[in-house]
Backbone as ProteinMPNN parsed JSONL, in Angstrom:
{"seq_chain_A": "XXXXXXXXXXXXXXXXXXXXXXXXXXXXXXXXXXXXXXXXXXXXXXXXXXXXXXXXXXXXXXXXXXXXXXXXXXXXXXXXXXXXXXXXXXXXXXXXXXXXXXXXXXXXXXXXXXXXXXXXXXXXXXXXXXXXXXXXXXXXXXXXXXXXXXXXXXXXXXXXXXXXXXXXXXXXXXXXXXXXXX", "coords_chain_A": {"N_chain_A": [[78.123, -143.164, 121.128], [77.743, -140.98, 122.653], [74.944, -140.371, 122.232], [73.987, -142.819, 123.919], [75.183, -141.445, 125.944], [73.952, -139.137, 126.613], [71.513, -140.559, 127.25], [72.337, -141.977, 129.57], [72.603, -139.466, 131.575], [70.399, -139.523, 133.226], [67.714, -139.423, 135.373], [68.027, -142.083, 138.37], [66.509, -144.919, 140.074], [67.468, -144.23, 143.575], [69.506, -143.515, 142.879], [71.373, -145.272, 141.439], [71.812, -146.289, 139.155], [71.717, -148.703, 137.419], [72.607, -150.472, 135.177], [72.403, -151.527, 131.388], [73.681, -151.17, 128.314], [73.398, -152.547, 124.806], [74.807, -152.436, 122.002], [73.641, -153.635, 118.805], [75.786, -154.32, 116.052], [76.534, -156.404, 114.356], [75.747, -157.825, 111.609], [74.667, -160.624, 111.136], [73.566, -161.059, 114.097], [71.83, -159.214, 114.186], [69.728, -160.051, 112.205], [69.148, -162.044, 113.532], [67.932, -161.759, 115.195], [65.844, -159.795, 114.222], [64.2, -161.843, 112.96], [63.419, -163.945, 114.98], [61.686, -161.74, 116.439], [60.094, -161.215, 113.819], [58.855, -163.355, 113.525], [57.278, -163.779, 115.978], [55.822, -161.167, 116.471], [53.73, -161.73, 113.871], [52.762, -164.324, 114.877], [51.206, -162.439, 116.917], [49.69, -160.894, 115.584], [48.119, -162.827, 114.29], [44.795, -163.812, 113.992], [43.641, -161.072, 114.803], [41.761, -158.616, 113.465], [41.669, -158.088, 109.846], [43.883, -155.395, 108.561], [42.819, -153.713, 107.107], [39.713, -153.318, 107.931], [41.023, -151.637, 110.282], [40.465, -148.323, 111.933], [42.137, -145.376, 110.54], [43.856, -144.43, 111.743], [44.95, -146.245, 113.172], [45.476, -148.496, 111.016], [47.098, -147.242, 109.981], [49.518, -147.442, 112.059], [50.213, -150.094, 112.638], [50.406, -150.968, 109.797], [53.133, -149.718, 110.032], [54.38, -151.007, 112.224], [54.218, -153.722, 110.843], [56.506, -152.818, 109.003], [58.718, -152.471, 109.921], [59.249, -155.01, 111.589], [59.406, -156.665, 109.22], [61.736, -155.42, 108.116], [63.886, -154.713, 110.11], [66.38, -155.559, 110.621], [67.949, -154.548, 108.822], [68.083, -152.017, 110.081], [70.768, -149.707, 110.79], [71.774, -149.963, 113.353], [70.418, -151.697, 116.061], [69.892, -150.651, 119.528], [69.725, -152.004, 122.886], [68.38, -151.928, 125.644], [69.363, -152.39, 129.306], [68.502, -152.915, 132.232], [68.705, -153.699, 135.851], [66.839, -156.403, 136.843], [65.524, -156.448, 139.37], [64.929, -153.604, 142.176], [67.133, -153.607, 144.461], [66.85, -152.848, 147.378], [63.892, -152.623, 147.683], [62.652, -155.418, 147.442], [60.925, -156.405, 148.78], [58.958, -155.548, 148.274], [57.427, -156.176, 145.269], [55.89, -154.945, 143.054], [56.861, -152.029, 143.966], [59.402, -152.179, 143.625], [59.574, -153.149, 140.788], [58.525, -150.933, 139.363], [60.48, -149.177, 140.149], [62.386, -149.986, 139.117], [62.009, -149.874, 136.485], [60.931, -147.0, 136.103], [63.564, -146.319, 136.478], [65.254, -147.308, 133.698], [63.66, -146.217, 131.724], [63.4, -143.485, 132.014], [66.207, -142.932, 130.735], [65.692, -144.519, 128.356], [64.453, -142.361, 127.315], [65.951, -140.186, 127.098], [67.673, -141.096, 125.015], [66.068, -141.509, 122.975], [65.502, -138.886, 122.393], [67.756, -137.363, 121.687], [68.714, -138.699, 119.834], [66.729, -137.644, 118.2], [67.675, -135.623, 117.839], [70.164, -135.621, 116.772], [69.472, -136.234, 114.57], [68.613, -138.798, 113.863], [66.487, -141.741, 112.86], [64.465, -143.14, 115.609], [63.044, -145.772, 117.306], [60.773, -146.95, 120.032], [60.398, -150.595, 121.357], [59.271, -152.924, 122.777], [58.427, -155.759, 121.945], [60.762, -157.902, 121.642], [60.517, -158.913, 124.41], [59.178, -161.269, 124.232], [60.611, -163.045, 123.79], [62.671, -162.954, 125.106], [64.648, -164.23, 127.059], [66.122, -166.447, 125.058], [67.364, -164.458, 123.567], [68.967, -162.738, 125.416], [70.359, -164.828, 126.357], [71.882, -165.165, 123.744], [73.551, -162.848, 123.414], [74.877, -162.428, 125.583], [73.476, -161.349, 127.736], [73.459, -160.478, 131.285], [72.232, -162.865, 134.055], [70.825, -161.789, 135.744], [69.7, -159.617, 134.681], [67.441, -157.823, 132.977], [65.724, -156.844, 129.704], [65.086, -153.93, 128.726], [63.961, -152.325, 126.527], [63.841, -152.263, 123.251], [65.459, -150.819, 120.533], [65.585, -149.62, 117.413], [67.777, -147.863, 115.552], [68.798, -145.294, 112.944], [69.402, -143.241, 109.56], [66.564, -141.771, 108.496], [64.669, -142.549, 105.536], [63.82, -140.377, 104.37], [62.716, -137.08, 105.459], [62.883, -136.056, 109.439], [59.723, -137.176, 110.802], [56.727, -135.339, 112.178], [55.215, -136.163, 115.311], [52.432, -137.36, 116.203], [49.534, -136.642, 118.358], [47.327, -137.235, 121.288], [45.161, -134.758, 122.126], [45.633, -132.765, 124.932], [43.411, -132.11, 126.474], [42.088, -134.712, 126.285], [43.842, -136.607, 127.663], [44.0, -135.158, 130.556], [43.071, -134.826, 133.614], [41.531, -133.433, 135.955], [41.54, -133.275, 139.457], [40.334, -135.401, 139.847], [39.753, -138.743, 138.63], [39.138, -138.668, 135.068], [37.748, -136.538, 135.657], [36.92, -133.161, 134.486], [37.858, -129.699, 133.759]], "CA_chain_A": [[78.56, -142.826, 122.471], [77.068, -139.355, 122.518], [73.351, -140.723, 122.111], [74.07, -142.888, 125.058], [76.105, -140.665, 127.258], [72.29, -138.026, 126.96], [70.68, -141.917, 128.022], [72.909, -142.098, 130.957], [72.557, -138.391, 132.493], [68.453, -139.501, 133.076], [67.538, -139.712, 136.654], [67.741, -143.536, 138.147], [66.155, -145.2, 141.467], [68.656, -144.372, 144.289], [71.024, -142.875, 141.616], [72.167, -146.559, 141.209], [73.132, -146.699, 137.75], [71.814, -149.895, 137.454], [71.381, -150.3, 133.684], [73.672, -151.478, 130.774], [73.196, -151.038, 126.796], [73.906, -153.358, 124.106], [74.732, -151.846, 120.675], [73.744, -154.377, 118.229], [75.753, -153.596, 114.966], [76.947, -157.136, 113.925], [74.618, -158.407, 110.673], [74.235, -161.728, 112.02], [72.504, -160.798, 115.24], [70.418, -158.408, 113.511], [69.418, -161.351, 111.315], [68.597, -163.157, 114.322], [67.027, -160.451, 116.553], [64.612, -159.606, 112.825], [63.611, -163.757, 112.684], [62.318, -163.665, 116.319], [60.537, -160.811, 116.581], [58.852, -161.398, 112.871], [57.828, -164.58, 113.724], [56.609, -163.208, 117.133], [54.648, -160.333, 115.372], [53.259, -162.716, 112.981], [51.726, -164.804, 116.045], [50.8, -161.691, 117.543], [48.654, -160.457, 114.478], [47.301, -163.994, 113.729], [43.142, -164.037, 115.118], [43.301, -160.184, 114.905], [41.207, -158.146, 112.31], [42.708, -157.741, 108.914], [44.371, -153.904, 108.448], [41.785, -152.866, 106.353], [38.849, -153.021, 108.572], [40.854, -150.936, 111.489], [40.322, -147.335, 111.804], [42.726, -145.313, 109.769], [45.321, -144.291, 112.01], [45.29, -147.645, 113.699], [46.02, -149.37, 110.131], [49.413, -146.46, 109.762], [50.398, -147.714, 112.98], [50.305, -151.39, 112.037], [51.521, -151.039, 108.886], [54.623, -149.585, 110.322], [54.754, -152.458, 112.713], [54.946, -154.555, 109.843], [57.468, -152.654, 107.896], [59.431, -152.353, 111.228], [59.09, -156.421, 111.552], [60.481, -157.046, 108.482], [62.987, -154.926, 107.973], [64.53, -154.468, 111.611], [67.941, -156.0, 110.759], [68.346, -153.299, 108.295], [68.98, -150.552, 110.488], [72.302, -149.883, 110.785], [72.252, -150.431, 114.869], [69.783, -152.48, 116.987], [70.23, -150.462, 120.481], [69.46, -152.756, 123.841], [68.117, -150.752, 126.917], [68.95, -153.203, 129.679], [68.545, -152.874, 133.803], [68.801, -154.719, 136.488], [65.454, -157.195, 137.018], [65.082, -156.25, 140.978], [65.71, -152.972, 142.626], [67.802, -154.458, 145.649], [66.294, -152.422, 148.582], [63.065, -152.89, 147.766], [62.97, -156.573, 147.132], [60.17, -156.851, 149.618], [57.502, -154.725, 147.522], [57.58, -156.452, 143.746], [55.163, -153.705, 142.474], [57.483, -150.892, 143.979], [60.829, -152.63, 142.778], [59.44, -153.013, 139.395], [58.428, -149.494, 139.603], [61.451, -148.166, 140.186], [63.465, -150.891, 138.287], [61.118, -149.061, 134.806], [61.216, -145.732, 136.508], [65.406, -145.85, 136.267], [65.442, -147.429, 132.906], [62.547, -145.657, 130.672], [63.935, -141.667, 131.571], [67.165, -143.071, 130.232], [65.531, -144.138, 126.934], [63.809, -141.346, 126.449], [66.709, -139.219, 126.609], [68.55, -141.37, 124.005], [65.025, -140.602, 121.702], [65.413, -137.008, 122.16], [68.907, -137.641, 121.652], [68.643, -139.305, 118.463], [66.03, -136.791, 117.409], [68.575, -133.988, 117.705], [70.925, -136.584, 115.631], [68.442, -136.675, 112.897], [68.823, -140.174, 113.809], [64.977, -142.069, 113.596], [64.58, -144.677, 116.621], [61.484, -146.006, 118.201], [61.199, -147.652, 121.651], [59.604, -151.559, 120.809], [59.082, -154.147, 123.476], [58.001, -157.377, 121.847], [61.635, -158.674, 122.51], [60.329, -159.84, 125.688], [58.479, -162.946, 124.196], [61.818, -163.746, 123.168], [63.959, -162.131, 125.773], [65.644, -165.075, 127.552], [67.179, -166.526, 124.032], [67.958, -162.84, 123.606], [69.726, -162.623, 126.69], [71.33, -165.721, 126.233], [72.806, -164.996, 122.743], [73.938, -161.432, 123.198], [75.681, -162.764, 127.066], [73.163, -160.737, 128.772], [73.822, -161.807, 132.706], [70.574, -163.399, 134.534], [70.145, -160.754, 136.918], [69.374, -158.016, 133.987], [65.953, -157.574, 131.769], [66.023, -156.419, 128.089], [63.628, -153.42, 129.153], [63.121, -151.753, 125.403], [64.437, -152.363, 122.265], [65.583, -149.861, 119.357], [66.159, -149.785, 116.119], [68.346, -146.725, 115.122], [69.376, -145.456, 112.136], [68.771, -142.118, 109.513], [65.372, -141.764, 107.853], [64.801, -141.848, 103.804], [63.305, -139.156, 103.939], [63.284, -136.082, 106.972], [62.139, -136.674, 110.576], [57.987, -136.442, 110.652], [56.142, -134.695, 113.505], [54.622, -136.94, 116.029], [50.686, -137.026, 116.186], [48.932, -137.242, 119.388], [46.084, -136.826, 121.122], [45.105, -133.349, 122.802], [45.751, -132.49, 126.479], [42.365, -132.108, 127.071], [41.578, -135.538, 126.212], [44.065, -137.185, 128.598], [43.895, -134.138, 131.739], [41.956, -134.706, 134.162], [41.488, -132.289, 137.617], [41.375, -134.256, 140.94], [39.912, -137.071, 140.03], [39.885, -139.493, 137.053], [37.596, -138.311, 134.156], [36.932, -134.66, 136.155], [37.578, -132.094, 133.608], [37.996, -128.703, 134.526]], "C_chain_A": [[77.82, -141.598, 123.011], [75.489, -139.202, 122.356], [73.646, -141.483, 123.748], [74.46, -142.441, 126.367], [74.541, -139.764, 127.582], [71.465, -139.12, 127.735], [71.189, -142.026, 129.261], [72.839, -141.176, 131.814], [70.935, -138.489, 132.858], [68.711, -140.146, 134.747], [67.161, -141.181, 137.099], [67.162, -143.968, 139.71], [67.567, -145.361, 142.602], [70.125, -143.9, 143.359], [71.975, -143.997, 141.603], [72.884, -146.816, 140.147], [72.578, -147.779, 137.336], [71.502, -150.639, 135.941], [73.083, -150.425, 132.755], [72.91, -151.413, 129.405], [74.144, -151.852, 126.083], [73.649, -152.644, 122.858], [75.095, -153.214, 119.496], [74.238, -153.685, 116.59], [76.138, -155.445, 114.029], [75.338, -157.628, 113.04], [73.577, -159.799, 110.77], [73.554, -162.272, 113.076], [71.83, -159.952, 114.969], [69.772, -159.525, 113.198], [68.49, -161.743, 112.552], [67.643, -162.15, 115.047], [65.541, -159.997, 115.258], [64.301, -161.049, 113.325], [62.865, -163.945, 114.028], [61.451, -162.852, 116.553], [59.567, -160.698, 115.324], [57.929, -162.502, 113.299], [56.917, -163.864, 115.454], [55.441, -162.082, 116.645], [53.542, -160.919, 114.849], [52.152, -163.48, 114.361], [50.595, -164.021, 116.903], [49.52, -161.389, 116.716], [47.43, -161.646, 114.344], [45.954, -163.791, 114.559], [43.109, -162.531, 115.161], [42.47, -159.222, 113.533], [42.131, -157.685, 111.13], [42.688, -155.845, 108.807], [43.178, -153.118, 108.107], [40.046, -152.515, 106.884], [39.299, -152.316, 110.328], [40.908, -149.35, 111.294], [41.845, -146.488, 111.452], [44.06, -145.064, 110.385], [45.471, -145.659, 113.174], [46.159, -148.718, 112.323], [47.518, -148.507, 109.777], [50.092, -147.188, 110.761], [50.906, -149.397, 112.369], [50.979, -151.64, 111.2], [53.384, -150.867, 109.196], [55.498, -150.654, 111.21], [55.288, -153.345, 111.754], [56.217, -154.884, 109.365], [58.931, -153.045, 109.208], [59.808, -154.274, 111.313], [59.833, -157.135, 110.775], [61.736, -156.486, 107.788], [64.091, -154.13, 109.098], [66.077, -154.698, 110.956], [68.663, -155.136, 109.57], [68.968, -152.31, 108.57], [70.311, -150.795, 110.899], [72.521, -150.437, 112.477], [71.079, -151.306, 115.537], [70.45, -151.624, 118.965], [69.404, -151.335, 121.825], [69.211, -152.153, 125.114], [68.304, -151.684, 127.953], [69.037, -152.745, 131.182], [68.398, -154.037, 134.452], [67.195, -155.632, 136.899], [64.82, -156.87, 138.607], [65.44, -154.908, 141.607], [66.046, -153.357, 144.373], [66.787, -153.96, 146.808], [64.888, -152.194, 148.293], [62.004, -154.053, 146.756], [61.468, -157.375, 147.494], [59.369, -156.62, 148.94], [57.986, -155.1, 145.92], [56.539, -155.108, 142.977], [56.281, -152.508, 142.92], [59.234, -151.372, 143.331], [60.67, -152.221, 141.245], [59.368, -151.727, 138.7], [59.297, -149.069, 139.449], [62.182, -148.52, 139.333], [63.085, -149.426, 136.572], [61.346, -147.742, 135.08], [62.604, -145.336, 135.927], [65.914, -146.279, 134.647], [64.7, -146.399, 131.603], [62.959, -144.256, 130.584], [65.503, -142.214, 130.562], [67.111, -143.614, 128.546], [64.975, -143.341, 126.23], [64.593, -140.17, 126.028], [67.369, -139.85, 125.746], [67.458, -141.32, 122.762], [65.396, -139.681, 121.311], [66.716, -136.687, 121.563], [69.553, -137.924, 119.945], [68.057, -138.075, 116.892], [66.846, -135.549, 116.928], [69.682, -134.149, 116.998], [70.83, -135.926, 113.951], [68.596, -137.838, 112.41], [67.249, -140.577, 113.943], [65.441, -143.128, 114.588], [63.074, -144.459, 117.272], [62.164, -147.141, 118.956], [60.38, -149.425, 120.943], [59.983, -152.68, 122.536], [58.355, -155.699, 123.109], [59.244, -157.715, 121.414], [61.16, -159.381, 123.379], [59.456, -160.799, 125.596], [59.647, -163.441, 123.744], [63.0, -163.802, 124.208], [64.772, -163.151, 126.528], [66.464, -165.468, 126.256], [67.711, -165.537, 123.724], [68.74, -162.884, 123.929], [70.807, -163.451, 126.414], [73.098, -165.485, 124.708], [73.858, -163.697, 122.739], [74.838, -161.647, 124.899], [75.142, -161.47, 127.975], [73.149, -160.702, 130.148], [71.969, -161.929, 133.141], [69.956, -162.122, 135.091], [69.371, -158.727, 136.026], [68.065, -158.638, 133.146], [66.473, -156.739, 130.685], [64.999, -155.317, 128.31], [62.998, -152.853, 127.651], [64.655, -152.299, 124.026], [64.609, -151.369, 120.763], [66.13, -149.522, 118.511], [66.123, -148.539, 116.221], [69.211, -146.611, 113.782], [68.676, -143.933, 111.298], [67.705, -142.511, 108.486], [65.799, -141.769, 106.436], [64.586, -140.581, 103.893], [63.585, -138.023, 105.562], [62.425, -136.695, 108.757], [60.34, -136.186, 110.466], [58.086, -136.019, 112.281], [55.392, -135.854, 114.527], [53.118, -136.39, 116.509], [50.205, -137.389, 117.864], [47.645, -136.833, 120.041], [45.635, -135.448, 122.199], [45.225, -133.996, 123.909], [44.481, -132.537, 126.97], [41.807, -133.559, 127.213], [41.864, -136.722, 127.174], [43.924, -135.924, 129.886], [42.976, -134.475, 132.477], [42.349, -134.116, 135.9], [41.171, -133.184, 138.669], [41.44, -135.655, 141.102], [39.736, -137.826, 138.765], [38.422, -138.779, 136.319], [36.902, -137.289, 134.675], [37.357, -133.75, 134.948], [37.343, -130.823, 133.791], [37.058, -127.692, 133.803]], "O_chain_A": [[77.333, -141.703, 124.136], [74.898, -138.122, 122.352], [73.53, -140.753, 124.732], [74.191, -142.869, 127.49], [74.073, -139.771, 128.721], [70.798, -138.789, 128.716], [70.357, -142.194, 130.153], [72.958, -141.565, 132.976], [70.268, -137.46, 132.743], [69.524, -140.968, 135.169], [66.212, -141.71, 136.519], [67.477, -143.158, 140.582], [68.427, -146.241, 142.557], [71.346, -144.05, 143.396], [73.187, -143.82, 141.727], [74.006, -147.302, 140.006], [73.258, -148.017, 136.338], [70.459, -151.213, 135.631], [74.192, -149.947, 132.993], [71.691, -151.574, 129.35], [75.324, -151.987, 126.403], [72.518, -152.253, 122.572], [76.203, -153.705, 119.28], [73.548, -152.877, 115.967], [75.836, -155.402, 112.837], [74.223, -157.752, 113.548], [72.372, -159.974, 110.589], [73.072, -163.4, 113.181], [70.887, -159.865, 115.756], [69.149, -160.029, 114.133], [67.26, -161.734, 112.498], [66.432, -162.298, 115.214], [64.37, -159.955, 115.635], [64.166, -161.049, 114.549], [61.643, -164.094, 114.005], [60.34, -163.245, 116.908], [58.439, -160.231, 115.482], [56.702, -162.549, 113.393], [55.711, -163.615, 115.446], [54.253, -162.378, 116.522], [52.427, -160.67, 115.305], [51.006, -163.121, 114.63], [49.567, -164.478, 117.404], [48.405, -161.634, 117.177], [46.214, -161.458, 114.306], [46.05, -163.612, 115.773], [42.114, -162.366, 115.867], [43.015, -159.467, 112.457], [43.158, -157.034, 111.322], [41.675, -155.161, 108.953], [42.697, -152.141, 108.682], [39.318, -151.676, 106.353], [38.543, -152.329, 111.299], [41.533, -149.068, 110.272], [42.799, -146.928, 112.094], [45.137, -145.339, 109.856], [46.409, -145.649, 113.971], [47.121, -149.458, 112.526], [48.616, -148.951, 109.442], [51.215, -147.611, 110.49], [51.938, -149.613, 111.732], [51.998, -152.32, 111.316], [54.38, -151.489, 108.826], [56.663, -151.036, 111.091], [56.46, -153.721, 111.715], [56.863, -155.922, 109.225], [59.864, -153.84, 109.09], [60.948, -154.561, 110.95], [60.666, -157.972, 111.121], [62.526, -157.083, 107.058], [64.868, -153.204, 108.866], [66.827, -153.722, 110.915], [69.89, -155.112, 109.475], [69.887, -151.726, 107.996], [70.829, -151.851, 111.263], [73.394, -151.265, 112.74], [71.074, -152.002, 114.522], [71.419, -152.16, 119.502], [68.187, -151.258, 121.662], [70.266, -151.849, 125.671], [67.251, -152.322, 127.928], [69.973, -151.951, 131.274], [68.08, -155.124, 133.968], [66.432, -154.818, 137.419], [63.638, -157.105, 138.858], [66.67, -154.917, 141.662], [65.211, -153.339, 145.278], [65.899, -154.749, 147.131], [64.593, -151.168, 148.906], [61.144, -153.855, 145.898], [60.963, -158.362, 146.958], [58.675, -157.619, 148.749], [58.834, -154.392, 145.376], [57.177, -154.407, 142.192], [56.636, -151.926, 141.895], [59.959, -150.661, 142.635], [61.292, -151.364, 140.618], [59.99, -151.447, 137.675], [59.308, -148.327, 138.467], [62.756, -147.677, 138.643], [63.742, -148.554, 136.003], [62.043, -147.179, 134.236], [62.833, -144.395, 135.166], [66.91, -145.68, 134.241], [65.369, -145.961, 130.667], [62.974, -143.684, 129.494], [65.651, -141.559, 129.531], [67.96, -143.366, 127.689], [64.864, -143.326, 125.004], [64.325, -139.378, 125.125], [68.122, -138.977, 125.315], [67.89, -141.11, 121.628], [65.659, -139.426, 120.135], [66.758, -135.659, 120.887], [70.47, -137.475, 119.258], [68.396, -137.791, 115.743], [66.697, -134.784, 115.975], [70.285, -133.173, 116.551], [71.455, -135.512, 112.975], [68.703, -138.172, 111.23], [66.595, -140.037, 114.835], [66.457, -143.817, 114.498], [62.348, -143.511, 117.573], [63.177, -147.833, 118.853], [59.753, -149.252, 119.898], [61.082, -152.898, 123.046], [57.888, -156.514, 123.905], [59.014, -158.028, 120.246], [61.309, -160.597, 123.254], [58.915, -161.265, 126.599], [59.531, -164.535, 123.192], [64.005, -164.511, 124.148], [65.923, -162.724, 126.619], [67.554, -164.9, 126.192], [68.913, -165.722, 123.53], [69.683, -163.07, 123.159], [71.96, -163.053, 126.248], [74.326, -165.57, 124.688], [74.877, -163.691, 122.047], [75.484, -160.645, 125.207], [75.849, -160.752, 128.683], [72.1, -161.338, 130.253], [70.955, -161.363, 132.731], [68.851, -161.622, 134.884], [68.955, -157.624, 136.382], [67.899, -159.811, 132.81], [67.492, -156.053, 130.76], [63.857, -155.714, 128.079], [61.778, -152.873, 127.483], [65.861, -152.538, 124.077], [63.652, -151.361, 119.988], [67.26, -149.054, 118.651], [65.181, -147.89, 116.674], [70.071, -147.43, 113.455], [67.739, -143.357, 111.852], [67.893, -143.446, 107.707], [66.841, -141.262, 106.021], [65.337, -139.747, 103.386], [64.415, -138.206, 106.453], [61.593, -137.584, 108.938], [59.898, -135.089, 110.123], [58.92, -136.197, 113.169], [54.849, -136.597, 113.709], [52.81, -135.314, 117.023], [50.601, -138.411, 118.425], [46.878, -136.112, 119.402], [46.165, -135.576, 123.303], [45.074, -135.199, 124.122], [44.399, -133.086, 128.068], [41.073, -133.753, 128.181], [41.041, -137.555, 127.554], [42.84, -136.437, 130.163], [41.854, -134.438, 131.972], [43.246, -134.423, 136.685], [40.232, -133.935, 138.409], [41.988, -136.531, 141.771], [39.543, -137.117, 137.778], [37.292, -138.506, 136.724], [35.739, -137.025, 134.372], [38.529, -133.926, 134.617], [36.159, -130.742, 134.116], [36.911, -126.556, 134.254]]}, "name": "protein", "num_of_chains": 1, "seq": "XXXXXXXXXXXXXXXXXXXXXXXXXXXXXXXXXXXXXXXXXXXXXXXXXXXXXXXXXXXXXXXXXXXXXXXXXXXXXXXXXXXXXXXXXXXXXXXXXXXXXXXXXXXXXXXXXXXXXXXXXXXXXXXXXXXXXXXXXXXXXXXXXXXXXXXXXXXXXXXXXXXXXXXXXXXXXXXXXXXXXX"}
């Protein structure tokens, strides 16, 4: 409640609200929610270079995909980020709907990250649900008019939280204009 209540104080388009969460704890829809997204994975990988010829922190990431893949229905929760598929008043502009639709959902999972993090709960954000996301929807009595926008496995680490790697400021920054650097 207290991870989602930090997800819910996140700024939304029109301060609508428009956004519901599904806390998957039942074993059975884990089960099922793991079996779709491995096999989905699995398709995903197939025709792509094997691990061992990608550069080194490309094959950590992967790997963790993997591990993530097959052992999803593990974590103790499965959390469901879901919003509404249209933002009403701007119905007319599909690029600015969508926009805002992601805009009002995405601050709201990032505060249930930060949220988590301050837990000493791990969770990562995952979107390959959405090659699945209508049977999703269907099984879990998502209504039509909502999208599954992220999906996240939560639960506490073996071991302590790691640091998150990324890549300098200088490398994404850029002054005026794309690729100016100051």
């Amino acid at each position: 409640r207290k991870i989602v209540e930090a997800g819910i104080h996140a700024p939304s388009g029109g301060n609508r609200q428009d956004w519901g969460f599904v806390l998957v704890r039942d074993s059975e829809l884990k089960r099922f929610i793991r079996d779709r997204y491995l096999a989905t994975q699995q398709k995903l990988q197939a025709g792509r270079p094997p691990v061992s010829e990608l550069p080194p922190d490309r094959q950590r990431a992967v790997k963790a995909a993997a591990h993530l893949s097959n052992h999803m229905h593990e974590a103790p929760v499965l959390l469901l980020a879901c919003a509404v598929k249209e933002y009403p008043p701007w119905t007319q502009n599909p690029r600015a709907s969508q926009a805002t639709v992601h805009g009002s959902i995405y601050p709201a999972v990032q505060n249930i990250l930060l949220a988590c993090r301050a837990y000493g709960i791990g969770a990562t954000l995952t979107t390959t649900h959405c090659f699945f996301e209508e049977e999703l929807k269907q099984k879990l009595g998502v209504p039509e008019n909502m999208e599954i926008s992220a999906l996240l496995p939560m639960g506490y680490p073996r071991g302590k939280l790691g640091k998150t790697t990324r890549k300098p400021v200088d490398e994404v920054l850029f002054w005026d204009r794309w690729g100016s650097k100051a």
